[in-house]
N, C-alpha and C positions, 0 to 999 in steps of 0.2 A: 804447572800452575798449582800453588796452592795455599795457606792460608785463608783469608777473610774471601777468595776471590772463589774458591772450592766449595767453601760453606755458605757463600751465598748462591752459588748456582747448587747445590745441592739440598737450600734450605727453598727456594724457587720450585727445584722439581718438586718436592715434597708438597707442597700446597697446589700445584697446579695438578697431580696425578689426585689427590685426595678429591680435587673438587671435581674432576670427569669423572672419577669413582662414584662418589655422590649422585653426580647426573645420572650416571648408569644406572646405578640401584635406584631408582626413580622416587628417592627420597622424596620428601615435601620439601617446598620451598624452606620456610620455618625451620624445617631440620639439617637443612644444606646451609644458611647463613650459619644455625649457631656452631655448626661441625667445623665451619672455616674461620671463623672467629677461634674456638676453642685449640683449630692448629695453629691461627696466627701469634695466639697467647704462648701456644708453645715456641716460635719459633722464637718470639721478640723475648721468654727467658734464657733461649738457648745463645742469642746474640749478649745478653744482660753479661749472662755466665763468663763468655768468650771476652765484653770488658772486662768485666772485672781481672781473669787471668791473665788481661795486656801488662807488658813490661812499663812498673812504673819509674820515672830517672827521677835521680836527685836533684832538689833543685839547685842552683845556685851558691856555693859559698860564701857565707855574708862577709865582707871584708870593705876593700876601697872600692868604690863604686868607680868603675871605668870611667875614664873621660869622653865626654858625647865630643864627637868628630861634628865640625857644622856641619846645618842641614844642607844636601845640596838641591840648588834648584832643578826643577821639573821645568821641561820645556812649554808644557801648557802655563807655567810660572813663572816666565821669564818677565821682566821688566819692558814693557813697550813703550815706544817714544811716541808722545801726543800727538793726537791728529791734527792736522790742521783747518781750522773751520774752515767748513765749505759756505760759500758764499751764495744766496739762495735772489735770482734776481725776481723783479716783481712779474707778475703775466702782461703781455705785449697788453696795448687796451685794443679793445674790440674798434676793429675798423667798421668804418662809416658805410652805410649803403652807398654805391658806386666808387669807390675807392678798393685796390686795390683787388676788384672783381671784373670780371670779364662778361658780357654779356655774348651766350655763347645760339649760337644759329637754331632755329630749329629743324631735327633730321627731315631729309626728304623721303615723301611716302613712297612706297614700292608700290607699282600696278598690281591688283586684286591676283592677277594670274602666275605672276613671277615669284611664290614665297616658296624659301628652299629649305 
């Protein structure tokens, strides 16, 4: 492993040993933020530095601009065929008292003594 993958786990330990250091030495609160701000400053020039040194490519040769290939379609973008309306019927109308209702028996009581 190494590159960007090294100097972040190396730029990681650095700040995380600095701030149990800190705790250790039973700094003040107040002086542990700004000791870890002041590594984080270091760390976010030492990443600054490390772009800056990234390989930059050249861009593009300006000449004839390529010809765009159609776009193709995305399946979430494909062309769907119409639904077809759903046909929504009316609600049945409220039947009548005694129609379509059963008038139903009432249960028979159990003897006081037989409840199980």
């Amino acid at each position: 492993m190494g590159g960007p993958g090294l100097r972040f786990l190396l730029e990681a330990a650095f700040l995380i040993v600095l701030a149990v250091a800190a705790g250790l030495a039973e700094l003040s609160t107040t002086t542990i933020v700004l000791v870890m701000g002041a590594a984080w400053l270091l760390v976010a020039a030492i990443e600054w530095l490390a772009w800056r040194e990234s390989p930059v490519f050249a861009s593009a040769v300006r000449g004839e601009p390529k010809p765009q290939a159609a776009p193709r379609r995305r399946f979430w973008r494909r062309q769907r065929k119409e639904a077809e309306p759903v046909s929504v019927s009316p609600p049945p109308e409220a039947a009548e008292p005694g129609e379509d209702t059963q008038d139903l028996e009432a249960p028979a009581e159990e003897p006081a003594g037989e409840r199980t």
